[in-house]
N, C-alpha and C positions, 0 to 999 in steps of 0.2 A: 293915501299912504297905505301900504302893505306892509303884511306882518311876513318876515321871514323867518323859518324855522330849518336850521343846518347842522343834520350828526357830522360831526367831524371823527366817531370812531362809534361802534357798535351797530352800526347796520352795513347788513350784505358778511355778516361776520359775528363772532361770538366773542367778546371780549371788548376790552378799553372805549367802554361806553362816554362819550360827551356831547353832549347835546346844546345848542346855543338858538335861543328865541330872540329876533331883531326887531324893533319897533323905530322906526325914528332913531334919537339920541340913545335908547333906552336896548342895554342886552344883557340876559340874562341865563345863564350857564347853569344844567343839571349835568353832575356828575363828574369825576375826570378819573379813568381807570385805566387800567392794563392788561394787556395780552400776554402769555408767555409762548414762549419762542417757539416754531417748528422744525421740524429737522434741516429747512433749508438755511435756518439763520445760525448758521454755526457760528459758537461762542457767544451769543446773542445772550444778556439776561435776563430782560425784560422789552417789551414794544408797548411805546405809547404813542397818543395824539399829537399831530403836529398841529399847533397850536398861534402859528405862526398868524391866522388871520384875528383870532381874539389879541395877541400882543400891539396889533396895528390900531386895534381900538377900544383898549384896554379901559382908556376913561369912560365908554359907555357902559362899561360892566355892574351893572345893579349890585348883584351876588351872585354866587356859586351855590345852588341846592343841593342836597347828597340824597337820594334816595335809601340808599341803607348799605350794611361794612361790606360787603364781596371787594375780593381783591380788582375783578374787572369796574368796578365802579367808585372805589378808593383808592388804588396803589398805584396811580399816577400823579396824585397831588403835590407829593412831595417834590416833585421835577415840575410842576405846574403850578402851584399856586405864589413859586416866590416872582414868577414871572408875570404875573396878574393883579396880586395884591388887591383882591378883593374878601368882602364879611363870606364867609362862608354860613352854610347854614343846616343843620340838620338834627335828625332825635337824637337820647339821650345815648344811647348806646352807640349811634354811629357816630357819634363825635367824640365817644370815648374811643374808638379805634380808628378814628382819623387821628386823634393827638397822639396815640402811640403811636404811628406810622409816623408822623412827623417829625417826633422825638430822634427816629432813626435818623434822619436827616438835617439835623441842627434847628427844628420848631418851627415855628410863626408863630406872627403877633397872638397873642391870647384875644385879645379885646375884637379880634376878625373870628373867633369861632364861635358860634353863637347856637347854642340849644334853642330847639321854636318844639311843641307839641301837634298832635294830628290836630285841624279845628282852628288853628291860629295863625289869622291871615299873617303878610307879610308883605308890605308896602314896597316895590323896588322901581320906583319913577312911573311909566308907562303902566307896570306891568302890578298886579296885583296876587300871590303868590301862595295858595294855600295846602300843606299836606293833608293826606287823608290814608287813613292807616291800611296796609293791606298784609295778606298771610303770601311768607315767603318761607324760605329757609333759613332765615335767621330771623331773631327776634327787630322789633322796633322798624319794619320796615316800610315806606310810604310811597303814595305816588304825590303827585302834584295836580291839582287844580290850577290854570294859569288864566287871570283873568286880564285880558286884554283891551284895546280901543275898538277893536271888531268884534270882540266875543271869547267865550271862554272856550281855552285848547285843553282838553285832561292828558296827562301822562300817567301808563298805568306802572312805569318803572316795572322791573320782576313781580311777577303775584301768581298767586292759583286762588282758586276760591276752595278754601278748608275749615269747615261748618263746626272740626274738630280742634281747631288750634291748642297745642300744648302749652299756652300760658294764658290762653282763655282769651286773646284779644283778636275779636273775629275782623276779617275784612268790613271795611265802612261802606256796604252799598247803599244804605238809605242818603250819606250825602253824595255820590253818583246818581241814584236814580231821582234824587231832588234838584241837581246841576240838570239833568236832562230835560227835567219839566222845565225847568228857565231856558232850554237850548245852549247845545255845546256845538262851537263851530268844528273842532276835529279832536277828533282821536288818537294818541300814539299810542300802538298798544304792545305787549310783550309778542311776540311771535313765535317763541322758541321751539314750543310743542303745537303750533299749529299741524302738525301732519297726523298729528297724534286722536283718532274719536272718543269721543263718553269725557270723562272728566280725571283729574289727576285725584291718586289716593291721598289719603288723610295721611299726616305725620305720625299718627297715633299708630297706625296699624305698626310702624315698624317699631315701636315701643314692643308689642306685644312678640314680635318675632326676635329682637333681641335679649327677649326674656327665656323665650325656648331656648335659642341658640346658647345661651350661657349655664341655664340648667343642666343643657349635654353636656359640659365643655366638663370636661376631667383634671386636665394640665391648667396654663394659665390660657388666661385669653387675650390677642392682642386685637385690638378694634382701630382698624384706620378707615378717619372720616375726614372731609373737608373745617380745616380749622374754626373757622368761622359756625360751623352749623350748630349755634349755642343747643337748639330743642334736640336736635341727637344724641348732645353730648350729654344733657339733663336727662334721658329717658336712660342712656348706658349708666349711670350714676347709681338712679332707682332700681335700676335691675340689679346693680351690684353692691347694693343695701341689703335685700333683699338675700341674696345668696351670701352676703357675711363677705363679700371680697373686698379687700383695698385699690386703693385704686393709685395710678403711678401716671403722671401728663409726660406724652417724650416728645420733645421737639419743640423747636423755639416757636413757629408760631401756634402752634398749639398752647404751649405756656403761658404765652402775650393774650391771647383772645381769653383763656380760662379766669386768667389775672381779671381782666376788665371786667369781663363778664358777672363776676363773682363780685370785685366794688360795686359794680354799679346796680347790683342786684338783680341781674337778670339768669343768675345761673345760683342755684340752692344747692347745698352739699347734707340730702339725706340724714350722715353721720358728721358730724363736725369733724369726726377723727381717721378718717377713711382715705385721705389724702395723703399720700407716703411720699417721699423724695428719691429722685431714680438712686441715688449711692444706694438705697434700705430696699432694693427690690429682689437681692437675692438672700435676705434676710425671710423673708415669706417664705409661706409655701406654694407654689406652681398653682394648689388647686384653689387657694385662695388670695388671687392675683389678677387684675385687670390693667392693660396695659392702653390707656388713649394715645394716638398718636396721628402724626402725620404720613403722606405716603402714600395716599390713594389712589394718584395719578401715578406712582412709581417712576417718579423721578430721580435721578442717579443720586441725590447727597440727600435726601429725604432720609428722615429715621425709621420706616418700614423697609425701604430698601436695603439700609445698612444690615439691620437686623437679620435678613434672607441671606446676605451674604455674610454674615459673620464678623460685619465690620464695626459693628459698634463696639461703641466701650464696655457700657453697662448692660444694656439687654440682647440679649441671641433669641430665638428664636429652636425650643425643640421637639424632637418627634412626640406626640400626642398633645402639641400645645393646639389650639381653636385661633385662626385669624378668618377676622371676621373686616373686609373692604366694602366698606357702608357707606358709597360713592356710585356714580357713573361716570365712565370716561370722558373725558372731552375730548373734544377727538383731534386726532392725533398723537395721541396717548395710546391707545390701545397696545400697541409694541412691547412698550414701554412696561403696563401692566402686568400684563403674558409673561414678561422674563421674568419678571419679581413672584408673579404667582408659580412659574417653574420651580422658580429655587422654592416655594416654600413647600411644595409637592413632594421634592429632592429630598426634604427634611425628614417628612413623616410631616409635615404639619394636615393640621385636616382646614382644608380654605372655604370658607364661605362666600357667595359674592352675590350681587341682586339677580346674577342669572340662574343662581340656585334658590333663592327666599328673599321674599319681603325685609331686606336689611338695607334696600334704601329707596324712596322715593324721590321723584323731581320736585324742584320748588315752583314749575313754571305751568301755568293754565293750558289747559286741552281744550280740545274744538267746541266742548258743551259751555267751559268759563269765558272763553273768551265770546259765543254768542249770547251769554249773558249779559258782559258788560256790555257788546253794542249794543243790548235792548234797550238797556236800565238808560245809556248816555244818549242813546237817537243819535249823534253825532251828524253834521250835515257829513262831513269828510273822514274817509280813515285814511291812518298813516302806519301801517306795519314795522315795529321797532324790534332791537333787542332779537337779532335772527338772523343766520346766512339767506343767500337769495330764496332757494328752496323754502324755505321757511315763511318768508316774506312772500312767495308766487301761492304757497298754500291758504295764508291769511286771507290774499285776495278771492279764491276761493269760495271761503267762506262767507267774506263779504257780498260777494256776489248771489250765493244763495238768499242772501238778506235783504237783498232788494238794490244792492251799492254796483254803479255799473264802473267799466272800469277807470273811466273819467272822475270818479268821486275818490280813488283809491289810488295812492300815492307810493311806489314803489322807487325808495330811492337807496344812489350810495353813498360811501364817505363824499363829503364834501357838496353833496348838492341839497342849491338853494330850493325849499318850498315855498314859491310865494301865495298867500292867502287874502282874499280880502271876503266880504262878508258873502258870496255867494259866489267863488269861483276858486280851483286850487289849480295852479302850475308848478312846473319843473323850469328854474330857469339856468342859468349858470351855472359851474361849480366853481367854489371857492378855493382859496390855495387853501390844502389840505395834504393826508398822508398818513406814515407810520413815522417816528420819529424811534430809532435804537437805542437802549442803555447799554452799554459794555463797559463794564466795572464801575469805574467813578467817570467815565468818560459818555454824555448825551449828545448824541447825534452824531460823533464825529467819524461813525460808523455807517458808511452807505450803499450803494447798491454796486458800485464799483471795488470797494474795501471785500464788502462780500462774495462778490464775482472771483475774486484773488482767493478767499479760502478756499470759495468751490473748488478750484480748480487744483489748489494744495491738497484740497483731500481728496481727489481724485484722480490727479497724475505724478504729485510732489513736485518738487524744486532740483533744479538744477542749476549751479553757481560755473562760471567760466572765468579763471582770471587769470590777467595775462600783463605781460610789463612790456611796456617800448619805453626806445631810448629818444634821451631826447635830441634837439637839432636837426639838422638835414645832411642824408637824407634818415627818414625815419625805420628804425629798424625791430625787430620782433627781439629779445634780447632774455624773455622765459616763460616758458609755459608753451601753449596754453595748458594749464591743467583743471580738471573737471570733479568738479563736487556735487551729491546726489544725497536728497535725502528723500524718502518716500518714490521714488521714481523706479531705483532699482539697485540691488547690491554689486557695489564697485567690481568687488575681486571675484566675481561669480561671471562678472562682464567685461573681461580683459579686453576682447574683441570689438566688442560694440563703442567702448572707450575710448582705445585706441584711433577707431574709426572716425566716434565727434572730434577730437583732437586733430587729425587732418582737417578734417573739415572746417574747423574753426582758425587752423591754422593760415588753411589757402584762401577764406575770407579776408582774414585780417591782411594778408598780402598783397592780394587784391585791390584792398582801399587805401592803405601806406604809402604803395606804387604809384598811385596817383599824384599826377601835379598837384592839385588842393587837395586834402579831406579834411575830412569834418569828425569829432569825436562822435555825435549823436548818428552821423553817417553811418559811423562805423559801427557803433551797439548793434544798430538797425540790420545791418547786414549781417552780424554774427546771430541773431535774434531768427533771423530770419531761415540762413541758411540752418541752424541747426536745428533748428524744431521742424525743416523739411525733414531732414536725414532722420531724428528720432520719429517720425510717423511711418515712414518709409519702413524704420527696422520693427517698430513696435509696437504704431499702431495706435500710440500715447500722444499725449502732448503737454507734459510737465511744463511748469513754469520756467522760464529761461533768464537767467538774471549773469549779465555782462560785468565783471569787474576791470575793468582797466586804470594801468598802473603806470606810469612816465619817472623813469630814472635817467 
């Protein structure tokens, strides 16, 4: 028997990581997260895992692992785990922001979420299941040790190697490089910054740069970071102890993660009293004022972006204020950002960004961490995770330098199966796999044809035709046709060209009436047809064409 192991989202790609190890009877699920949208999934709010092959064999599901809170490795759950119904499992803090995430969406069973420590195995049939802590960008964050019928598989989940960790809890390599001495049959490993030499900076140093940064700062300061990045948010805190500012959280999930963070102790408040409520922020003074918030990606309803545009309620944004974006883009964003940092340019604001200063580092290992950890693990196989192709073609790479030919290295995508047995790795099938859409309260019912239809709305608009025949025989044209246009072209600016589809639509419809039979779908078809000739003809367009017919 063979072990299979199949991402069903976060390889070949950056976002909505899920990963499913098969043995036998026995499967067992790390992670289930989300993507946000690109410009081509218009109206789109969210993309997760289709998940369609775990629903078919749901009763093998050991448990669900969580590696640690990012929105790509948590904020799929709530669409995912009522269809599964499995123990979930993971540290103290990511299961405090898995149950707020859940909360949003009407809960789960309490007695399926289950807190486990780095160190403490976890029995799931087959499969024997242990974390082991590693330094990310948020606190409490792990990989997994997976011990199997053929050998132990490590997952290194998101990590870098940070000698400096801001709460003092260093990555676990002595139980990696103790797994290695026993033999680990493969490796998944982060990939993200494989393209990336030498090694990733310490968290620390931006501590110290957003100390300078806020010493300059004259007006107020506004600091947008990734909600989640608890050690950021702790280092902004201490700096604005330190300089006497109070400090104001804008934005909902910013407030959600501060809240948790703060219960569960993993985020310290310097001054007990330093925490102000946004209604008392123009109650301060500007020079002693620090504003956390959301917005780093500059997303359109983010509380940064409001603030650039003037649109929020309580905070604006003015000339001589410090905004300080203590993020990196993901990409696809970058647009996105650029407008939001325009307008605060527009303002007078003075902007900071990590292409100016150390105000933010990655959480994810460089070429020097990740040949570390294949030392420490020996691994017979690697598997490049957690990375678009590029990213993944670089790990190989590396591997290669290390002695791994390309036969021992595993470059796969959504949905394909690795099959493994104790001395051999294959690529065999893929499994039903995919994106699955949220659009409002509505999953999945949003799909590539649904979207095909926006594209095209936003890009040549709609056109409505509607027209009334009489009924009996023979059949007669009796009103219209008249032409309705919305994003295609203005009516009364286009007397001419109007006029024009109106014959046109008219000598179709005659056309097919005159007939001994017709057919109503006959007939759409022709009006469909002849008029989107005639609108390319005049302009080159091809707006959507939508037939109304009426029988009195």
């Amino acid at each position: 028997m063979k072990l299979s192991i199949i991402p069903l989202g976060g390889t070949g790609e950056i976002g909505k990581n899920l990963l499913v190890f098969e043995y036998g009877d026995s499967i067992i699920v790390i992670d289930g997260g989300v993507k946000f949208p690109d410009d081509e999934l218009l109206g789109i709010d969210l993309v997760i895992p289709d998940i369609t092959y775990l629903e078919k064999r749901k009763h093998k599901i050991q448990g669900i692992f969580i590696t640690h809170g990012h929105e790509d490795h948590i904020g799929g759950l709530p669409f995912i785990l009522p269809k599964l119904e499995a123990p979930v499992y993971g540290t103290k803090l990511t299961m405090g922001l898995v149950r707020a995430k859940l909360r949003e969406r009407g809960g789960y069973p309490e007695d399926l979420l289950r807190v486990i420590d780095p160190g403490e195995p976890v029995k799931a049939k087959d499969f024997q299941v242990e974390a082991f802590r590693v330094t990310h960008s948020i606190p409490d964050a792990v990989g997994y040790g997976i011990l199997t019928p053929l050998g132990r598989v490590i997952y290194t989940g998101d990590f870098k190697v940070d000698y400096t960790p801001i709460d003092g809890q260093e990555m676990d390599l002595g139980r990696l490089a103790a797994w290695g001495q026993e033999g680990v049959l493969a490796l998944l490993c982060d990939s993200t910054n494989a393209e990336r030499s030498g090694s990733t900076i310490s968290e620390k140093v931006v501590g110290k740069t957003l100390m300078d940064a806020f010493s300059r700062a004259e007006g107020k300061i506004i600091m947008a970071t990734f909600a989640s990045n608890v050690h950021r948010i702790q280092q902004a805190l201490e700096a604005a102890a330190l300089l006497k500012r109070k400090v104001c959280v804008v934005g909902r999930s910013m407030e959600a993660v501060v809240a948790t963070a703060r219960e569960l102790g993993y985020l310290h408040l310097p001054d007990p009293d330093m925490l102000i409520e946004t209604s008392s922020v123009n109650d301060i003074s500007p020079s002693r004022l620090l504003i956390l918030t959301t917005g780093s990606q500059g997303e359109p309803l983010a509380a940064l972006t409001r603030m650039a545009t003037g649109s929020h309620r309580q905070v604006n944004v003015s000339a001589g204020d410090t905004v300080v974006i203590s993020a990196t883009p993901v990409p696809g964003n970058e647009k996105l950002i650029g407008r939001t940092i325009n307008h605060l340019f527009q303002i007078g604001a003075d902007v900071i960004t990590k292409d100016m200063g150390l105000v933010h580092v990655s959480g994810h290992a460089n070429q020097e961490e990740i040949k570390l950890i294949i030392r420490l693990t020996r691994p017979k196989f690697l598997i490049p995770h957690h990375g678009e192709v590029r990213h993944q073609m670089a790990f190989r790479k590396i591997g290669n330098l290390m002695g791994y030919d390309d036969k021992k290295i595993a470059i796969t995508q959504i949905g394909t199966r690795v099959l493994l047995d104790t001395d051999k790795m294959e690529c065999a099938e893929r499994v039903e796999s995919g994106s699955v859409f949220v659009d409002g309260l509505g999953i999945g019912d949003v799909g590539q044809i649904v979207l095909r239809d926006r594209q095209q709305l936003s890009q040549d608009g709609v056109v409505v035709v509607v027209a009334a025949l009489s009924k009996g025989s023979p059949t007669t044209l009796v009103s219209g046709p008249d032409i309705i246009s919305r994003g295609f072209t203005f009516m009364k600016e286009a007397e001419e060209l109007v006029e024009g589809a109106k014959k046109v639509v008219a000598a179709s419809i005659e056309t097919q009436i005159n007939k001994e039979r017709w057919e109503w779908g006959v007939l759409r078809g022709s009006i469909h047809e002849s008029l989107s000739q005639y609108l390319w003809d005049k302009t080159r367009r091809r707006p959507m064409i939508l037939p109304v017919l009426l029988q009195f």
